[in-house]
Structures are given as C-alpha cells and as structure tokens.
C-alpha positions, 0 to 999 in steps of 0.5 A: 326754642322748640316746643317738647310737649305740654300738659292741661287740666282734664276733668275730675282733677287729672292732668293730660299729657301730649307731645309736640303734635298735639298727640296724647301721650298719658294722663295723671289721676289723682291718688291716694294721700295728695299724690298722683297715678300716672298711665300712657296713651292706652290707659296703662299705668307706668308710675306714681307720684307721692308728697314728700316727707319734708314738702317736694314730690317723689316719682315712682316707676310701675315696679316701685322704684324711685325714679327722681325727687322734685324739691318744693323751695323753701319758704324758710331762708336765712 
C-alpha cells in the first residue's frame, strides 16, 4: 500500500501537512469558534474548516464554498 502523505502536530496547535517525500504541502491553524484556517506551502490561505451544527466538520475552499462534510459517529445508536 502506498503511502500518500501525512500530517504532524506543529507548535501553537497547528497541524503540518506533507506528501510522501517529506516535503511540506500546507498547515492548519487553528480558527475562530473550534475550527480551522487551512494555507499551502507558501503560507496562502486555500479554505477553512468549521464545527458542525449537529457534531462533524464542514470544509470550505477560500471563496466560501462548501467543499465536503465529515460526519462525527454518533454516540447515540439504537
């Protein structure tokens, strides 16, 4: 299986982003209310990423549209 990339802990809470080099490819900085500022390589930001109404996450590109929703499991299951 190959290996496509990975992320690690920075300091001040950010996540560092790199591909399958070793090479950096972004960060993400922590935002307002729980969510998170995304940026590429050369510190441009590309999108954020806020909470969830009902618990998940909610990806936004740079311009404000939605690109994708990560739903949390549900603790409460029949």
């Amino acid at each position: 299986m190959k290996k496509d990339g990975y992320s690690r802990p920075g300091f001040f809470g950010t996540i560092n982003h790199y591909d399958a080099s070793g090479k950096k490819i972004g960060e993400s900085r922590p935002g307002f209310c729980g969510g998170m500022n995304n940026y590429d390589a050369n510190g441009h930001k590309v999108g954020h990423s806020s909470p969830g109404f009902f618990g998940g996450m909610n990806h936004y590109d740079n311009n404000g549209h939605k690109n994708r929703i990560q739903q949390s499991r549900s603790v409460w299951r029949c």
